[in-house]
BAVO-788726 format. One line per field, with one value per residue (C-alpha): residue number from 1; residue in three letters; x negated, y negated, z. Coordinates in Angstrom, 3 decimals, always signed. Example, Ala and Ser with C-alpha at 12.3 -4.5 7.8 and 13.67 -1.06 7.14 Angstrom:
BEGIN
n: [1;2]
res: [ALA;SER]
xx: [-12.300;-13.670]
yy: [+4.500;+1.060]
zz: [+7.800;+7.140]
END
This chain:
BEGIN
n: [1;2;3;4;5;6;7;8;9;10;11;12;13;14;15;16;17;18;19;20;21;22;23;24;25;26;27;28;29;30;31;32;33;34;35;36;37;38;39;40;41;42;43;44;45;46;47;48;49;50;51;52;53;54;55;56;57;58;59;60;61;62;63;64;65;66;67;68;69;70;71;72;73;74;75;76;77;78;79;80;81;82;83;84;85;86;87;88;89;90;91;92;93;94;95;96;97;98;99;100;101;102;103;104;105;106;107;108;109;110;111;112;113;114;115;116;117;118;119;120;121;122;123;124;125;126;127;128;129;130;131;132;133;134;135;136;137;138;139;140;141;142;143;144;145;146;147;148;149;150;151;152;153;154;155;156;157;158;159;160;161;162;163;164;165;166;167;168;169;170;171;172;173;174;175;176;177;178;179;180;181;182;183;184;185;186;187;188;189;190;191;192;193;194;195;196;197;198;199;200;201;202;203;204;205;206;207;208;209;210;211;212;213;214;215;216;217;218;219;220;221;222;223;224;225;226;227;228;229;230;231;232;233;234;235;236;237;238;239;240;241;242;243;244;245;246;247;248;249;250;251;252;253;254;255;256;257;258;259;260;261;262;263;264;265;266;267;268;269;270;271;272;273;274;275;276;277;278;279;280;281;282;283;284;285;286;287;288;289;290;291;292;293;294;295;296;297;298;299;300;301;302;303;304;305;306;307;308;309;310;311;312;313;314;315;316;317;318;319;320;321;322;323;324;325;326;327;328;329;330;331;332;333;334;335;336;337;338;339;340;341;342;343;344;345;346;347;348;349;350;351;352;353;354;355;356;357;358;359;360;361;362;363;364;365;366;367;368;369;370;371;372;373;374;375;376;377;378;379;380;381;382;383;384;385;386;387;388;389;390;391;392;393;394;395;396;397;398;399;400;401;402;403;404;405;406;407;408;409;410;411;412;413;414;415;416;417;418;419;420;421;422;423;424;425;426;427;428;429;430;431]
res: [UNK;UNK;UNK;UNK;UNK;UNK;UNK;UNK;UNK;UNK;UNK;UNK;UNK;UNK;UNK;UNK;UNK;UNK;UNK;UNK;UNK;UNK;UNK;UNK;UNK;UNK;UNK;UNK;UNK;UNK;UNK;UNK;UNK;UNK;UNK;UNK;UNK;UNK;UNK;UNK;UNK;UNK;UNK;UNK;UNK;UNK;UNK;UNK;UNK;UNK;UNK;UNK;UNK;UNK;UNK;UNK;UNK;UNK;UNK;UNK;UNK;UNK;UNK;UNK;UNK;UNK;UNK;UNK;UNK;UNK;UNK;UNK;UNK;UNK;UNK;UNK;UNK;UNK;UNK;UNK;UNK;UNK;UNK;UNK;UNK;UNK;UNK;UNK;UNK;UNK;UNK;UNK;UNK;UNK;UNK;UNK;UNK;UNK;UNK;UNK;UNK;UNK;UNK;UNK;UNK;UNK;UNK;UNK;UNK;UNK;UNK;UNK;UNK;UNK;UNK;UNK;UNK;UNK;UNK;UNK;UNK;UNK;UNK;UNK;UNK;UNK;UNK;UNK;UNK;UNK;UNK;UNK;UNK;UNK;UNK;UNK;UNK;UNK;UNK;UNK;UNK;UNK;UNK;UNK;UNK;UNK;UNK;UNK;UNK;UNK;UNK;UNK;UNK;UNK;UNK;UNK;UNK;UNK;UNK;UNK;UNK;UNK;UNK;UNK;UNK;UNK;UNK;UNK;UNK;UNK;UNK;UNK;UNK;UNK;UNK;UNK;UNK;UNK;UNK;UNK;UNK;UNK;UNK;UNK;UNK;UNK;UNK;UNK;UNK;UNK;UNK;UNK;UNK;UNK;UNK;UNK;UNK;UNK;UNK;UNK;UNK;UNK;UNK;UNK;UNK;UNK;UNK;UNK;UNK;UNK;UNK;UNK;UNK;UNK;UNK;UNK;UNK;UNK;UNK;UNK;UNK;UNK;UNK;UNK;UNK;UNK;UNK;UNK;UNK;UNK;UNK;UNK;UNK;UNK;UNK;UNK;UNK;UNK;UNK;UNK;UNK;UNK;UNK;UNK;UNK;UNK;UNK;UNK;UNK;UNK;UNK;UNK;UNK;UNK;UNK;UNK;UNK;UNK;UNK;UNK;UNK;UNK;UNK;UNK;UNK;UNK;UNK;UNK;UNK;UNK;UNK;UNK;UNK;UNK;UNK;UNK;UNK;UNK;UNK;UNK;UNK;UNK;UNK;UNK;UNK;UNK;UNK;UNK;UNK;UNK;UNK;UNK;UNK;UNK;UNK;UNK;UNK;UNK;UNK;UNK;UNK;UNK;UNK;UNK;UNK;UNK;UNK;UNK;UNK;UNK;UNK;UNK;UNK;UNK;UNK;UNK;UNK;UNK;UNK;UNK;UNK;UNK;UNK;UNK;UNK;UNK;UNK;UNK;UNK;UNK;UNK;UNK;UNK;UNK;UNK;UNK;UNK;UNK;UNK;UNK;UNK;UNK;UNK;UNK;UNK;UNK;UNK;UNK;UNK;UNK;UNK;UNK;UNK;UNK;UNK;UNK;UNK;UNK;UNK;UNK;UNK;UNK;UNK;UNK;UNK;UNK;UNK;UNK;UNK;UNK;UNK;UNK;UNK;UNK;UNK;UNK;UNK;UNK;UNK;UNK;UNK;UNK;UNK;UNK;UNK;UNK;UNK;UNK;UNK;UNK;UNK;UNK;UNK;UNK;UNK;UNK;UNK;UNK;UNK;UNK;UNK;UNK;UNK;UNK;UNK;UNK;UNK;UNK;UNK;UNK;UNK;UNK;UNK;UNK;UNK;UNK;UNK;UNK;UNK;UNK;UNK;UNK;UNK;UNK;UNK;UNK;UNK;UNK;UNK;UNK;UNK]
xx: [+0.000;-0.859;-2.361;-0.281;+2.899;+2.071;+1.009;+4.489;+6.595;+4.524;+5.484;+9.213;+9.546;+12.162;+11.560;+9.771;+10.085;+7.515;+5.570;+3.867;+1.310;+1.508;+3.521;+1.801;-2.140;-4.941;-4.386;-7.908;-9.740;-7.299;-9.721;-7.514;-6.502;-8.041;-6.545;-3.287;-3.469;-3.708;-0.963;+1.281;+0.384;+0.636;+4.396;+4.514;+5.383;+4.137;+1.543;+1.216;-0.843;-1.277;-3.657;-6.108;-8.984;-11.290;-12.674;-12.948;-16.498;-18.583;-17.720;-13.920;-13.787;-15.624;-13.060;-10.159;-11.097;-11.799;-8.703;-4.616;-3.328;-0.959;-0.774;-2.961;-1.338;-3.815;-2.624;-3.686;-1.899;-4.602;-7.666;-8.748;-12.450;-11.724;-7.949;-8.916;-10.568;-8.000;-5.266;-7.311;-9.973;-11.879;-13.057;-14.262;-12.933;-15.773;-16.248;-12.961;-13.211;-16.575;-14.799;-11.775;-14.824;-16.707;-12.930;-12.896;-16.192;-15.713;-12.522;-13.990;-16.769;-13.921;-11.930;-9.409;-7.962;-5.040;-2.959;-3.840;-1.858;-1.693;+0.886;+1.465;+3.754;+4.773;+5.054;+4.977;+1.124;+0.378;+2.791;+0.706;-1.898;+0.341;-0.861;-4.429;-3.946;-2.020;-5.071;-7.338;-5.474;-5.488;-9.052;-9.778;-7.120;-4.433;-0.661;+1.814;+1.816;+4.446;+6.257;+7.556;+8.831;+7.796;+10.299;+10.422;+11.157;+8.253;+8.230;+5.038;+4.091;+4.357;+7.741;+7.964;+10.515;+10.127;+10.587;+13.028;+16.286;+18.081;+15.478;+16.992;+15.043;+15.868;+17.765;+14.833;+11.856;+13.928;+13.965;+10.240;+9.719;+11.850;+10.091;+6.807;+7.582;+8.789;+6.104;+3.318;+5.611;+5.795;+1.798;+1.174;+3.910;+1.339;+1.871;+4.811;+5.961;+7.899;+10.063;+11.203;+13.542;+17.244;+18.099;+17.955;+20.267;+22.870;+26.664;+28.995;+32.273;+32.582;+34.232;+34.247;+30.833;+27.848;+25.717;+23.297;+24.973;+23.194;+25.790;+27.720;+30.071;+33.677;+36.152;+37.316;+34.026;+31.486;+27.782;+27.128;+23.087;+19.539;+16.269;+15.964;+19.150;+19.959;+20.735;+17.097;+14.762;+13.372;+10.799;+8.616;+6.103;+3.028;+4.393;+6.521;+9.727;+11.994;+13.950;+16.410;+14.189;+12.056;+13.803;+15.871;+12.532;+13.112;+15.558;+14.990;+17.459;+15.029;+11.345;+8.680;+7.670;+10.897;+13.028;+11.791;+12.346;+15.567;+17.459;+16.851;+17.897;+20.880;+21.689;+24.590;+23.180;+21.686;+25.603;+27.392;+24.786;+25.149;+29.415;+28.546;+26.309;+29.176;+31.692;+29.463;+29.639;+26.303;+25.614;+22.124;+23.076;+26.063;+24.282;+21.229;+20.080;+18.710;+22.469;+24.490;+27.720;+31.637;+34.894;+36.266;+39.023;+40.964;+38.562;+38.405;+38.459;+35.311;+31.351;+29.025;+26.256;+27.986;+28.690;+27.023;+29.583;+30.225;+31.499;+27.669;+27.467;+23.845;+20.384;+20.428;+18.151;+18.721;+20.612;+18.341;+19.840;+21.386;+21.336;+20.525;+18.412;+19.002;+16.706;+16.321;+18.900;+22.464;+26.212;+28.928;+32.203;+35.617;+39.079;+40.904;+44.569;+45.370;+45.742;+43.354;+40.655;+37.385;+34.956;+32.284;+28.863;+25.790;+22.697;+18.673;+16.733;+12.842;+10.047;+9.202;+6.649;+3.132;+4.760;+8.401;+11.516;+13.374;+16.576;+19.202;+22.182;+25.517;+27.766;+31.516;+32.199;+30.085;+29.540;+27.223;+29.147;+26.386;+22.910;+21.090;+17.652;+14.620;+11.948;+10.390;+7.330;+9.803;+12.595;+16.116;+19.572;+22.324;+25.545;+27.913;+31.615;+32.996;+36.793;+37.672;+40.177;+41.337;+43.575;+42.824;+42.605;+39.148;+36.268;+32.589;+30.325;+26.173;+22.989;+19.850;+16.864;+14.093;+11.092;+10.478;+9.336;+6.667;+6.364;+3.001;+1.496;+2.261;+0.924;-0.725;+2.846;+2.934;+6.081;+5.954;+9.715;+10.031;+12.849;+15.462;+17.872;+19.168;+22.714;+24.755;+28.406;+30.790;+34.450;+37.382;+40.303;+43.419;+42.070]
yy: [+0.000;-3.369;-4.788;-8.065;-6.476;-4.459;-7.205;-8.738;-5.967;-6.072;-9.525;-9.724;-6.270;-7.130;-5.235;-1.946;+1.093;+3.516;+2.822;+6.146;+5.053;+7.965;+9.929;+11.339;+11.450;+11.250;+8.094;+8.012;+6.962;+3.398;+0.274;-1.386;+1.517;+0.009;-3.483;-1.598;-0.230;-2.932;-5.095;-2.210;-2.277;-5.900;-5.546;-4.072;-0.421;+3.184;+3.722;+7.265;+8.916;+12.294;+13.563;+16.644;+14.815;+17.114;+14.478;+11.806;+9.467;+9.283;+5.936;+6.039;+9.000;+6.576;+2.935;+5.825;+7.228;+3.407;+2.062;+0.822;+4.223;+6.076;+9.495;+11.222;+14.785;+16.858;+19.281;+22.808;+25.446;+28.401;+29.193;+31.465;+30.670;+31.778;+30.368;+26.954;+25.539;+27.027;+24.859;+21.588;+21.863;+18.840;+20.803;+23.598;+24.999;+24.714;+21.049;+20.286;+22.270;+19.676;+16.462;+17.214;+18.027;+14.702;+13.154;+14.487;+13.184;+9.859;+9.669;+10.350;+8.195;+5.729;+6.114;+5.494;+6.419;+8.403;+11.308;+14.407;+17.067;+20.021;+19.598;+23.394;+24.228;+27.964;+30.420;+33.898;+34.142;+32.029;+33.189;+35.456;+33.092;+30.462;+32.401;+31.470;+28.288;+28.050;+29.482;+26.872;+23.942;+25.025;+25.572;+21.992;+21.018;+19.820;+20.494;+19.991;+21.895;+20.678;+23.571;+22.579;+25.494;+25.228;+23.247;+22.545;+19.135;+18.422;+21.550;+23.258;+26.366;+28.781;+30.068;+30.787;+33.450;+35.165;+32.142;+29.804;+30.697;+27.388;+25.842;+27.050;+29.384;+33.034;+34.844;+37.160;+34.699;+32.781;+35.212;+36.158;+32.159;+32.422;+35.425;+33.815;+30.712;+32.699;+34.714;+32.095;+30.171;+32.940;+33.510;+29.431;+28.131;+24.617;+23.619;+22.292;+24.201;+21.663;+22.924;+20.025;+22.139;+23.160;+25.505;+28.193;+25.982;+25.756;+26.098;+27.845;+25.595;+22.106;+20.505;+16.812;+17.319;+16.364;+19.647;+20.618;+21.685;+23.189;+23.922;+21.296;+19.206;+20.314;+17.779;+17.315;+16.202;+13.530;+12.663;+11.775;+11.258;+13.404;+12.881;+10.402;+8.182;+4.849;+2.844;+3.264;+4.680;+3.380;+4.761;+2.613;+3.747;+3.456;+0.961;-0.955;+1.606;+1.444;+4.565;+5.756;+9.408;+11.522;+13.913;+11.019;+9.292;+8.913;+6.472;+3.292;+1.356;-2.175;-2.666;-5.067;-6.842;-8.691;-8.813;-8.725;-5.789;-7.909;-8.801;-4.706;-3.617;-5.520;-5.571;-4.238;-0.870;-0.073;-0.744;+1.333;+3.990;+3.842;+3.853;+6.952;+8.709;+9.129;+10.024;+12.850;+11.490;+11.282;+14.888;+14.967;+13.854;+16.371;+19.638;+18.710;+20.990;+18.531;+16.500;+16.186;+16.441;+16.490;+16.182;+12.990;+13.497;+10.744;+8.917;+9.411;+6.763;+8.613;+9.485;+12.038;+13.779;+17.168;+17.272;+15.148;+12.480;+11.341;+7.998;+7.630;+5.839;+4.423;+4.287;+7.562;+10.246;+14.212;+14.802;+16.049;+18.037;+15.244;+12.230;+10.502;+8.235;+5.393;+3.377;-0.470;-1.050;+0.818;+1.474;+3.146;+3.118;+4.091;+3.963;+1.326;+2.534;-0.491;-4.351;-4.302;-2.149;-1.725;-0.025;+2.180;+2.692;+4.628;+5.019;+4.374;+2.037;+1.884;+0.209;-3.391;-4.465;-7.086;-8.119;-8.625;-7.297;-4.781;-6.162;-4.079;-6.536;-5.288;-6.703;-6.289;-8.046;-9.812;-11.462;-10.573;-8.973;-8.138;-7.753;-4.654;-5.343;-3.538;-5.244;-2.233;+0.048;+3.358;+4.263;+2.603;+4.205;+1.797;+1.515;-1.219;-2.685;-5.136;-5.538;-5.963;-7.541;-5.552;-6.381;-3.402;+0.949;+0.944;-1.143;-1.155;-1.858;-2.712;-2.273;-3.929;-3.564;-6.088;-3.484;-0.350;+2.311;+4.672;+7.308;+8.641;+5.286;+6.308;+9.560;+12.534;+13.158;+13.671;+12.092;+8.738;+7.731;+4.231;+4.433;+1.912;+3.031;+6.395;+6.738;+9.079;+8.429;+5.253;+5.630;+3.120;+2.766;+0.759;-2.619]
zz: [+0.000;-0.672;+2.803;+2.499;+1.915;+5.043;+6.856;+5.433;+6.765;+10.046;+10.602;+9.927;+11.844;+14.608;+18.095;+16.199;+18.288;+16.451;+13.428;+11.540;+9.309;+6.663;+4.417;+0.937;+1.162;+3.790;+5.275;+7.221;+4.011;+3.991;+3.621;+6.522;+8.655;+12.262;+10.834;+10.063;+13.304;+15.091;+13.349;+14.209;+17.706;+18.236;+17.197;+20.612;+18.847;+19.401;+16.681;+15.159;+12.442;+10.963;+9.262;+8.028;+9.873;+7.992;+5.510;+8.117;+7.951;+11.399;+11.616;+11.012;+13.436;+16.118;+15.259;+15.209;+18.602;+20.234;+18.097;+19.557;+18.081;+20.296;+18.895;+16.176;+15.019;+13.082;+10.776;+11.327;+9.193;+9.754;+11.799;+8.822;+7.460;+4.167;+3.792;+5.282;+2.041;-0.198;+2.124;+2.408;-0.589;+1.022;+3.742;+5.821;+9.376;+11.205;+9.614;+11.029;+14.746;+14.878;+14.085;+16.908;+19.160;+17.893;+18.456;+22.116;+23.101;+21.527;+23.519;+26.608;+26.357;+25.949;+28.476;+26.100;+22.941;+20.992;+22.565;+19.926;+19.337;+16.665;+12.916;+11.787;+8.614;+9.338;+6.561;+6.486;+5.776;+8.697;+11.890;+13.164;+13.690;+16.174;+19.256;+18.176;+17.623;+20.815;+22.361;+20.712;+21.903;+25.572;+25.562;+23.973;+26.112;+23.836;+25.180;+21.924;+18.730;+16.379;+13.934;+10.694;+8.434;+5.112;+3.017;-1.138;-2.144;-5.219;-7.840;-6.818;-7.877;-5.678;-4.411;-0.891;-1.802;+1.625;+3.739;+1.590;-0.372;-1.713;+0.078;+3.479;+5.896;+4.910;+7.992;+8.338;+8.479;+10.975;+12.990;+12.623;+12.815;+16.265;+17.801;+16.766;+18.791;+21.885;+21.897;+21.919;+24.381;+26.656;+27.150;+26.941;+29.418;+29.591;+25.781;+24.320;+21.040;+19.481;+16.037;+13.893;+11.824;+14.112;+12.130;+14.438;+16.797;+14.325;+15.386;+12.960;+13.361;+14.951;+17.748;+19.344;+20.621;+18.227;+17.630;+14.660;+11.863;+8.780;+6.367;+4.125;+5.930;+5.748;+4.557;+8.358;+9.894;+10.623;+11.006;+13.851;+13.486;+12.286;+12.654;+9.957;+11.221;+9.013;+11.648;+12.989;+10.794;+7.384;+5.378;+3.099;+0.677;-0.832;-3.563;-1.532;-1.790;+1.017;+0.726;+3.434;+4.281;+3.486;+1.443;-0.529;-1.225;-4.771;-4.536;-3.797;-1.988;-2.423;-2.760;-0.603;-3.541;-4.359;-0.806;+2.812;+4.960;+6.798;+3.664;+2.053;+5.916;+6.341;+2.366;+0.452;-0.282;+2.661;+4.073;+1.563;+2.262;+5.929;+5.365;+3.043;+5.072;+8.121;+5.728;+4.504;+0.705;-0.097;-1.140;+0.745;+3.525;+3.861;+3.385;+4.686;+8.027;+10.024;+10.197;+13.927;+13.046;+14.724;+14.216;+15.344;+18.460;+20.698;+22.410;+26.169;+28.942;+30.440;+29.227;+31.109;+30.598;+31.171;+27.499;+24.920;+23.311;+20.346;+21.955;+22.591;+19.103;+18.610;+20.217;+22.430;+22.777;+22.734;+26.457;+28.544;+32.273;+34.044;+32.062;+28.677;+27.765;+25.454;+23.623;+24.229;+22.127;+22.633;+21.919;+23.777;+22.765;+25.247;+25.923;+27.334;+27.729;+30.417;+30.097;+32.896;+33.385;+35.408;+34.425;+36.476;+35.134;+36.529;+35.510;+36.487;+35.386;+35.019;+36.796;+36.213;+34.473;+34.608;+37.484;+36.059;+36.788;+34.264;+33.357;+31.542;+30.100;+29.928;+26.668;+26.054;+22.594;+22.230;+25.484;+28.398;+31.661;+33.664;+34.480;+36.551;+38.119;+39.365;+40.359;+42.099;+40.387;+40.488;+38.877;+40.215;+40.075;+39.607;+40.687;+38.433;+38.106;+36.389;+35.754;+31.880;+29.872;+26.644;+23.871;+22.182;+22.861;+22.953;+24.180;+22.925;+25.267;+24.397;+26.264;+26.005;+28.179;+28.349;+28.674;+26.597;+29.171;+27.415;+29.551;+27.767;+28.963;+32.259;+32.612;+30.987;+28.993;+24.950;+25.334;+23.201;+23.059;+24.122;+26.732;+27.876;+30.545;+32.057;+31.364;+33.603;+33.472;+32.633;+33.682;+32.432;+35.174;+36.219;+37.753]
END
């Protein structure tokens, strides 16, 4: 990419949550990576790279290790001598073993530096080599290994017959792919194996309740979100693309060199494809397997984390056992079947921060009900109630928080989701 249309996106970039600074090719041979990674990190962002790190210079591998990136994922797809080179062609194993050693060191010597952790695209050739590579990262202490299943999208030549059928995992491989994972999880309880595709979590018929759903969307239900979601995601390429995701990236919905990142995002196309992409009418979108999808029900005058919600609308992460986290920026929608209502929310709210309090705002259209505090270096659970007045059956309420709580900053955790507030329950009754 040009480096002043990056530095151009950089800049009109509006409260950036993570920025990945790759897609097609080795990005460590960039002229401006360190610059690039900077910019990004300025925007107050999580910064993340991946790459084959086998071709990497001495003195890239030093700026890399001393640089503002967050997280560096290495791709590792066998720990084969002779299959190595025919995966990576630049490259030799034992090259590669030296520069995450040379890595290491240089982060050490640091006292600083990216979180690592392992990229593997399983096929059938390579499964039986997870548990190695699960024993590899433990002994160079690295905790995460990321699974992606081999997926077509560019003709190549090679079919993948045994893994892929209508370029959807085969039952049988999925189940080899499952037992794989379970075993190497079983024998390495300290590293997370982390699969990116769901299909294996897939539910055969839908309810209210958002769940992974890998087959086309029947005429009766609704995205609800994916990995790749509209509202929060955008991918922009080499050339100054901005396509929606990954797998649609031949489409362009504007490009870099003729409109700025806020007029593409908030632009006519970008709308329609967002209206489209709920409705299930864009014919990617609805069979892809990565979709959460539901069928839309009455909405209820309570939210909980017992079962995940569709009426949590935007800016939430995966539930986790007792609560949900949002992001900084979030939207709950609920019932209001009375003229006056009150409405009970709990959550927790994180530590301050440089010496300043955490504030999470409360909005009902529009305008700001209420504000929850901590000024305290631990996490705070809240209690709050306001009384609301509703012309209409339903009431959406937002949430902003003024700190993004990175809770791989904080500790030894892979975990780089920037965090807002810990919702646990919001209740509508009679005032």
């Amino acid at each position: 990419m040009d480096f002043s249309v990056y530095k151009r996106l950089i800049n009109d970039l509006i409260d950036p949550k993570i920025i990945r600074l790759n897609y097609s090719g080795e990005s460590i041979h960039y002229p401006q990576l360190i610059e690039a990674i900077n910019l990004a990190s300025a925007s107050g962002a999580t910064v993340e790279l991946v790459t084959a790190l086998v071709s990497i210079k001495k003195e890239m591998l030093r700026k890399l290790a001393s640089s503002k990136l967050d997280l560096l994922t290495i791709s590792l797809h066998t720990l084969d001598d002779a299959a190595y080179p025919e995966l990576y062609k630049f490259g030799t194993l034992s090259r590669l073993k030296q520069c995450i050693s040379e890595l290491l060191i240089e982060r050490e010597k640091m006292g600083t530096g990216p979180k690592i952790d392992f990229g593997f695209v399983a096929m059938k050739s390579n499964l039986s080599q997870l548990n190695s590579l699960a024993d590899y990262a433990q002994r160079i202490g690295i905790t995460k290994i990321n699974i992606c299943p081999i997926t077509r999208r560019d003709p190549i030549q090679k079919p993948y017959s045994y893994e892929l059928e209508n370029n959807r995992l085969t039952p049988l491989f999925r189940k080899e792919l499952g037992a794989a994972i379970n075993e190497v999880q079983s024998l390495h309880s300290n590293i997370d194996i982390h699969i990116t595709n769901t299909e294996n979590k897939s539910v055969m018929s839908l309810d209210s309740c958002p769940r992974t759903y890998a087959k086309a969307l029947p005429e009766y239900g609704r995205i609800f979100s994916c990995d790749q979601n509209p509202w929060e995601t955008v991918h922009v390429l080499a050339n100054g693309s901005v396509v929606v995701c990954e797998v649609q990236d031949k489409t362009a919905i504007g490009n870099l060199h003729d409109q700025s990142i806020q007029e593409i995002w908030h632009g006519q196309r970008y709308v329609q494809f967002r209206r489209d992409y709920v409705q299930g009418r864009n014919s990617e979108c609805n069979k892809c397997p990565w979709k959460m999808a539901f069928v839309p029900g009455i909405l209820s005058t309570s939210v909980s984390v017992h079962k995940y919600s569709s009426q949590l609308l935007r800016g939430w992460y995966a539930p986790e056992t007792n609560l949900v986290w949002s992001k900084t920026n979030s939207l709950l929608i609920i019932r209001t079947p009375y003229e006056n209502s009150k409405i009970e929310l709990k959550g927790i709210i994180p530590p301050s921060k440089s010496g300043k309090p955490n504030k999470l705002e409360i909005y009902s259209q529009g305008s700001i009900i209420g504000v929850v505090e901590n000024d305290t270096d631990e996490n705070k659970e809240f209690f709050f109630l306001s009384t609301i007045k509703s012309d209409s059956a339903s009431l959406m309420l937002a949430f902003k928080t003024l700190f993004a709580f990175h809770p791989g900053k904080h500790s030894q955790s892979d975990d780089t989701r920037a965090l807002g507030f810990a919702f646990i329950s919001a209740i509508v009754k009679e005032s």
